[in-house]
PDB file of N, CA, C and O in Angstrom, chain B, residues numbered from 101:
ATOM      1  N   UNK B 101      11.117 -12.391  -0.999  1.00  0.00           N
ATOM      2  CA  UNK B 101      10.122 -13.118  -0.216  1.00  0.00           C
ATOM      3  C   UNK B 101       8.769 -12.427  -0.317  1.00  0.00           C
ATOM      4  O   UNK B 101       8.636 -11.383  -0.955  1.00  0.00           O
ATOM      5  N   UNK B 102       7.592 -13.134   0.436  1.00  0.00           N
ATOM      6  CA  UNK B 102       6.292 -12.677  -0.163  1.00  0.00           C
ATOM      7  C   UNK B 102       6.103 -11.355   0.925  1.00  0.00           C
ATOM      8  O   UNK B 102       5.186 -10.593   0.619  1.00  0.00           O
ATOM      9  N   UNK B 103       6.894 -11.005   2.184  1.00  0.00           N
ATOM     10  CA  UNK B 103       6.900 -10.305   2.975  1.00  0.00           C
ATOM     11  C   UNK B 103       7.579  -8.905   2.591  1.00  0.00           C
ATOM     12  O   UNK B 103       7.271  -7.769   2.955  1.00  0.00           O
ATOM     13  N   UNK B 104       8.629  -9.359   1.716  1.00  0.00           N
ATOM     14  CA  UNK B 104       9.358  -8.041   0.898  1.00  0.00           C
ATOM     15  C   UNK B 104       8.500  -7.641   0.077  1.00  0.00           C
ATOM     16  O   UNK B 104       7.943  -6.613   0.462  1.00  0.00           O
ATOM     17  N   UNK B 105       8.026  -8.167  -1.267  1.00  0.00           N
ATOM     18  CA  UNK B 105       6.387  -8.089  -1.814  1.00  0.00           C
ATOM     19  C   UNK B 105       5.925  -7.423  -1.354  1.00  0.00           C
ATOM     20  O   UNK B 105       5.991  -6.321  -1.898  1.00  0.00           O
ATOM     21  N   UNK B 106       5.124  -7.494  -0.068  1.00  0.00           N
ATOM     22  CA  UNK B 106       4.239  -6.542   0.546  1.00  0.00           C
ATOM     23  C   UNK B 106       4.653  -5.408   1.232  1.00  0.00           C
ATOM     24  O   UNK B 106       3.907  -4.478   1.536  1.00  0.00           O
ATOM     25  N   UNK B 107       5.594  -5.466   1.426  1.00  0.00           N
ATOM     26  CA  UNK B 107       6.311  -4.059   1.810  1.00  0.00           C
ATOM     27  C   UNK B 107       6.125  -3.508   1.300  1.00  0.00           C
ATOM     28  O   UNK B 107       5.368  -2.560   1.510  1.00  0.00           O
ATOM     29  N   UNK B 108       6.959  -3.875  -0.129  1.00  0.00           N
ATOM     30  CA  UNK B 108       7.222  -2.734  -1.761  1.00  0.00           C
ATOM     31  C   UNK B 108       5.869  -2.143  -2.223  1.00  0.00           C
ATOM     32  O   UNK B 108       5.606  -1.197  -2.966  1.00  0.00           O
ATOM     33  N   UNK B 109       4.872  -3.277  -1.333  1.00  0.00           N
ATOM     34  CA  UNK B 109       2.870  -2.752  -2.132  1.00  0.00           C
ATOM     35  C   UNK B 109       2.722  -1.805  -1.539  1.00  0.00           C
ATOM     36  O   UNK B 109       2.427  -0.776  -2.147  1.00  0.00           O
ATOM     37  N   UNK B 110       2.867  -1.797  -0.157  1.00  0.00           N
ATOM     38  CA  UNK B 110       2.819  -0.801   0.662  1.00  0.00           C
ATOM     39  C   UNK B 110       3.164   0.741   0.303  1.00  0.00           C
ATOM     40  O   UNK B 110       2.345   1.635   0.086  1.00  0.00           O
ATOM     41  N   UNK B 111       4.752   0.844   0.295  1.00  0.00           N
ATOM     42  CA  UNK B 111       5.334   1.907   0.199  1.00  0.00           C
ATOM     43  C   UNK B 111       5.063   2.319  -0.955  1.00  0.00           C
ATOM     44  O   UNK B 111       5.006   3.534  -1.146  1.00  0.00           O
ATOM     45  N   UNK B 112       4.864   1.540  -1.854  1.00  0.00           N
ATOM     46  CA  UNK B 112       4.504   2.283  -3.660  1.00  0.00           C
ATOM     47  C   UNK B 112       3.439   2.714  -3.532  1.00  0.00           C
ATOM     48  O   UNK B 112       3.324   3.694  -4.268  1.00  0.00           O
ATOM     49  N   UNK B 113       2.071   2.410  -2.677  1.00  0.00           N
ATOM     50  CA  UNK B 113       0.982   2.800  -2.445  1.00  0.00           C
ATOM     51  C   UNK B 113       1.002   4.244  -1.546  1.00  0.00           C
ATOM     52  O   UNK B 113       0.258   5.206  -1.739  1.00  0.00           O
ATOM     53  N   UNK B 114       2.056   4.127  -0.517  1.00  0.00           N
ATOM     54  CA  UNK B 114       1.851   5.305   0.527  1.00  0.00           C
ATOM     55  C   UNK B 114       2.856   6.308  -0.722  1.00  0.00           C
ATOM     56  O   UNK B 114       2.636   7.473  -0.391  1.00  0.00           O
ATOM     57  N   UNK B 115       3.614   6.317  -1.695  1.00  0.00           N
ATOM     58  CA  UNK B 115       4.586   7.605  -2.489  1.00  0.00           C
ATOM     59  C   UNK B 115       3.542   7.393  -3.395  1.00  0.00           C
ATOM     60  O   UNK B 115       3.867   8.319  -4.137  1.00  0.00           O
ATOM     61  N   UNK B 116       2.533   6.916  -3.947  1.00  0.00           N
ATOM     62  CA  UNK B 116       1.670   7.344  -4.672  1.00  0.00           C
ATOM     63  C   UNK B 116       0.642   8.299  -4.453  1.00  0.00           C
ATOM     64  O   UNK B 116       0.269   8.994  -5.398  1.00  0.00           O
ATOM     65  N   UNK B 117       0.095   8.432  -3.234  1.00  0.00           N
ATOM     66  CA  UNK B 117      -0.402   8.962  -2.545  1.00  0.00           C
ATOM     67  C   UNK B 117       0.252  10.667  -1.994  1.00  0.00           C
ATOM     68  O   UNK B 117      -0.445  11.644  -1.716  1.00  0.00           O
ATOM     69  N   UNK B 118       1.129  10.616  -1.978  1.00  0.00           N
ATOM     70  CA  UNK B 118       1.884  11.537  -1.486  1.00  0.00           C
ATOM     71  C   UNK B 118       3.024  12.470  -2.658  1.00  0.00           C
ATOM     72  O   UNK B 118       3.937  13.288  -2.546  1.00  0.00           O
ATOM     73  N   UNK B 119       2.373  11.826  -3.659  1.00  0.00           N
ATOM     74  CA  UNK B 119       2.877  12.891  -4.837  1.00  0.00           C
ATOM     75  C   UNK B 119       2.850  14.435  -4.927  1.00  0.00           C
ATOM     76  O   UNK B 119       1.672  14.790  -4.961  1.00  0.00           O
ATOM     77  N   UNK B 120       3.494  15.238  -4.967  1.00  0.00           N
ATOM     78  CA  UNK B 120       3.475  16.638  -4.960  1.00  0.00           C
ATOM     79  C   UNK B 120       2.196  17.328  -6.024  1.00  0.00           C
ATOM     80  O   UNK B 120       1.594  18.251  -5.476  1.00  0.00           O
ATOM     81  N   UNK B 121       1.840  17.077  -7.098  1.00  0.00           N
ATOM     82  CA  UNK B 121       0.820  17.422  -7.553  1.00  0.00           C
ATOM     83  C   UNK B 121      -0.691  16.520  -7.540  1.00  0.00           C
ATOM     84  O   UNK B 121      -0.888  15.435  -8.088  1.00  0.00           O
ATOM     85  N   UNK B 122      -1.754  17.411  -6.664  1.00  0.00           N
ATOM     86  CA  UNK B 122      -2.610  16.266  -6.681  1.00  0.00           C
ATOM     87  C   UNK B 122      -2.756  15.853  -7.844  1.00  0.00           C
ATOM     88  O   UNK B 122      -2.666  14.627  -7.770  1.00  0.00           O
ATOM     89  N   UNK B 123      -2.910  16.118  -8.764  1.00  0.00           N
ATOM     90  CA  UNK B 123      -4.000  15.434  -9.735  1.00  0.00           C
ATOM     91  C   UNK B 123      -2.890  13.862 -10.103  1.00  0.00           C
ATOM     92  O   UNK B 123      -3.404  12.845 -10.567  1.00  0.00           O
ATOM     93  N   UNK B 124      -1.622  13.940  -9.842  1.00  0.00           N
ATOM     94  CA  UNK B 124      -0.748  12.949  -9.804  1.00  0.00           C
ATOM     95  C   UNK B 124      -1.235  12.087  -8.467  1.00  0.00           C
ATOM     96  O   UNK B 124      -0.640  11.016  -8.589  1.00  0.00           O
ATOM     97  N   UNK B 125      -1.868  12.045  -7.498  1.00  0.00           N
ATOM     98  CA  UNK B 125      -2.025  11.534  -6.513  1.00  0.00           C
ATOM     99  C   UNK B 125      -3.229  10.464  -6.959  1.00  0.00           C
ATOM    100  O   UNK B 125      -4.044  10.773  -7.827  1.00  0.00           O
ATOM    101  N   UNK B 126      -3.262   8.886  -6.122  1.00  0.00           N
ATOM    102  CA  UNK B 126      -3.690   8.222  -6.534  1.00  0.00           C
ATOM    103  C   UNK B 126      -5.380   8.448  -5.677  1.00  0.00           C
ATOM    104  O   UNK B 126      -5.451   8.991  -4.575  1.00  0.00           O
ATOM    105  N   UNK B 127      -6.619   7.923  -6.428  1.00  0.00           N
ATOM    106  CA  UNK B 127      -7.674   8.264  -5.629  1.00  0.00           C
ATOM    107  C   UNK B 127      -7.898   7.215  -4.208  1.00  0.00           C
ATOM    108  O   UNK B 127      -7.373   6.102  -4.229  1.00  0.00           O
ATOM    109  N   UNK B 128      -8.595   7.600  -3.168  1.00  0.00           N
ATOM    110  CA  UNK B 128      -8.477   7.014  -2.347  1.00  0.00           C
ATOM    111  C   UNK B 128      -9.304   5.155  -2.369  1.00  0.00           C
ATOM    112  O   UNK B 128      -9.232   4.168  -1.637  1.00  0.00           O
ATOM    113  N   UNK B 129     -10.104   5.551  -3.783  1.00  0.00           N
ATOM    114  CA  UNK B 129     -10.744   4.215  -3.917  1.00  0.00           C
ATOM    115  C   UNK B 129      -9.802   3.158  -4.580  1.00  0.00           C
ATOM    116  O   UNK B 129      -9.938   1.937  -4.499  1.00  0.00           O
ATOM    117  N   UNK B 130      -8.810   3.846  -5.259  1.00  0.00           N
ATOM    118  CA  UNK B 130      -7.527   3.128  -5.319  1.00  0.00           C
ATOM    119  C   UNK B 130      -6.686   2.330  -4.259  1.00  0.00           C
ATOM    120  O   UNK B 130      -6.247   1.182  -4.184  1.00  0.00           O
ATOM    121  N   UNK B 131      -6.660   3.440  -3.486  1.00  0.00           N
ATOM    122  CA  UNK B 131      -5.665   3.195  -2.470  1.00  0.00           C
ATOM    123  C   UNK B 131      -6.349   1.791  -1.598  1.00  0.00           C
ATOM    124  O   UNK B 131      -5.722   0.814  -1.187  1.00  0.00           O
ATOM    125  N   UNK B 132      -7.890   2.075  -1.476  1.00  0.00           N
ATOM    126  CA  UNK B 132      -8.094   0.901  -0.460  1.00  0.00           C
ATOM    127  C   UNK B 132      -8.210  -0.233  -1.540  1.00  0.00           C
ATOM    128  O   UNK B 132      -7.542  -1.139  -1.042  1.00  0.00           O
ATOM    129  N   UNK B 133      -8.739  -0.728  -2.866  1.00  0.00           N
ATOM    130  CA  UNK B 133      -8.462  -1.730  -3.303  1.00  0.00           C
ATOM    131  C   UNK B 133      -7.285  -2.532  -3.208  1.00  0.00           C
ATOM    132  O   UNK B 133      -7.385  -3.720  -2.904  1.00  0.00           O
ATOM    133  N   UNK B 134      -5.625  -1.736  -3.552  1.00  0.00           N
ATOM    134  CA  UNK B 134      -4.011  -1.998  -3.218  1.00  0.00           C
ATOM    135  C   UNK B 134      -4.269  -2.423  -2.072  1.00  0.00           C
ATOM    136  O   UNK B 134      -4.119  -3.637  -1.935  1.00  0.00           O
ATOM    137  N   UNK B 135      -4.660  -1.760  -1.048  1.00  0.00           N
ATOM    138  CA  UNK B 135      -4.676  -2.486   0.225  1.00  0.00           C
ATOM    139  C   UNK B 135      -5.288  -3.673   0.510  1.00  0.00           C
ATOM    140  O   UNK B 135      -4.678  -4.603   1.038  1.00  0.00           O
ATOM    141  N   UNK B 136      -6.420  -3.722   0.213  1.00  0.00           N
ATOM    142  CA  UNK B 136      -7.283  -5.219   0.517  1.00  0.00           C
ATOM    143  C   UNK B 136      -6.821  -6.291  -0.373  1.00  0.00           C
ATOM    144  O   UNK B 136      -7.209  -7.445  -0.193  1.00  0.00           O
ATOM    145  N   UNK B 137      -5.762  -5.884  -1.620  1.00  0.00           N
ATOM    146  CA  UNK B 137      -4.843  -6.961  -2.068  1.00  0.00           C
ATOM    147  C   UNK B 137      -4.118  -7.720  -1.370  1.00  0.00           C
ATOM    148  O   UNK B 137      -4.145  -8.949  -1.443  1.00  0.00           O
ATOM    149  N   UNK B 138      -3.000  -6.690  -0.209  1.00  0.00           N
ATOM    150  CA  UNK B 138      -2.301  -7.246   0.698  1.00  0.00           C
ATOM    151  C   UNK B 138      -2.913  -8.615   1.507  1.00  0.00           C
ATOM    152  O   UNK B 138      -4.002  -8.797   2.051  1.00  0.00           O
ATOM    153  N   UNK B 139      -1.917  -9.352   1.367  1.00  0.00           N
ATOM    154  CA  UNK B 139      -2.213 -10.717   2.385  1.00  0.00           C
ATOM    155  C   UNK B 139      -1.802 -10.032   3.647  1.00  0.00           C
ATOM    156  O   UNK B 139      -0.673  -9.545   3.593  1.00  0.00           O
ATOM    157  N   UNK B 140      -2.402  -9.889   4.690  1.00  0.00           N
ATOM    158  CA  UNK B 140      -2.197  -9.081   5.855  1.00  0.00           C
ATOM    159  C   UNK B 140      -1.840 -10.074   6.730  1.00  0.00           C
ATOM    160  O   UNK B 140      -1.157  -9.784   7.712  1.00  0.00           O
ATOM    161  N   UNK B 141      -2.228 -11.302   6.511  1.00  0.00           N
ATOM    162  CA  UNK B 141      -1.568 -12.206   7.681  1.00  0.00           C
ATOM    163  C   UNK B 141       0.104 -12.394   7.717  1.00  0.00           C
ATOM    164  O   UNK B 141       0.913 -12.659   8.605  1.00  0.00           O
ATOM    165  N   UNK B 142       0.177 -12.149   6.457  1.00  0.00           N
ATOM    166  CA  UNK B 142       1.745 -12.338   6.738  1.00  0.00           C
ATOM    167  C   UNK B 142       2.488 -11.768   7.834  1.00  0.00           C
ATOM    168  O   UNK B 142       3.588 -12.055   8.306  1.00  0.00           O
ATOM    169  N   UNK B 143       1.375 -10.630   8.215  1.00  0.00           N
ATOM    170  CA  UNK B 143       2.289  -9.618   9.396  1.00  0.00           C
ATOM    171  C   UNK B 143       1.533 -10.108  10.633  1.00  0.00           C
ATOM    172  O   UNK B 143       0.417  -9.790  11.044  1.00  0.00           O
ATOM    173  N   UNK B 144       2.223 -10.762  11.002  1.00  0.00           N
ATOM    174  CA  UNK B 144       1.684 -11.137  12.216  1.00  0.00           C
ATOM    175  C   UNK B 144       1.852  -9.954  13.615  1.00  0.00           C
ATOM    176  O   UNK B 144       2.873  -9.312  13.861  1.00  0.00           O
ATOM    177  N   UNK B 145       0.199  -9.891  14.604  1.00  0.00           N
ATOM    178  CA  UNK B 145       0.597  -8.639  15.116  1.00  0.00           C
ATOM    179  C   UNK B 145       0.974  -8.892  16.359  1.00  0.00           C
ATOM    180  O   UNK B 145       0.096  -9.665  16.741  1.00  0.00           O
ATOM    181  N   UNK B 146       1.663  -8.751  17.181  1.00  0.00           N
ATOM    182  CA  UNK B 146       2.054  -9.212  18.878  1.00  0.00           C
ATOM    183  C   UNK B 146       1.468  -7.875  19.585  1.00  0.00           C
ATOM    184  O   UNK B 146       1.434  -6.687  19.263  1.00  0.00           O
ATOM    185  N   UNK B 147       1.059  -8.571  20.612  1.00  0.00           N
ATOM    186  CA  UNK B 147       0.338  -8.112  21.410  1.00  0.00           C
ATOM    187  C   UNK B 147       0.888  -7.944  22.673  1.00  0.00           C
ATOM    188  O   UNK B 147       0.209  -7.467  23.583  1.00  0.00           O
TER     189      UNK B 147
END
């Protein structure tokens, strides 16, 4: 589903990030492009 999708963007984004050698670590201008990919409405937030 498109909700599993965005999970998997997620978490591949946060273990990219969190690689043991920086220079393996992704840059942070990376990281926010992956993010502003996410369709964020899918997660609907309750309040």
């Amino acid at each position: 589903t498109l909700r599993n999708e965005m999970l998997v963007m997620i978490m591949e984004t946060g273990l990219s990030c969190s690689r043991k050698s920086p220079t393996e670590r992704v840059e942070m201008k990376e990281v926010v492009a992956r993010l502003k990919m996410i369709p964020w409405k899918a997660f609907p937030v309750e309040e």
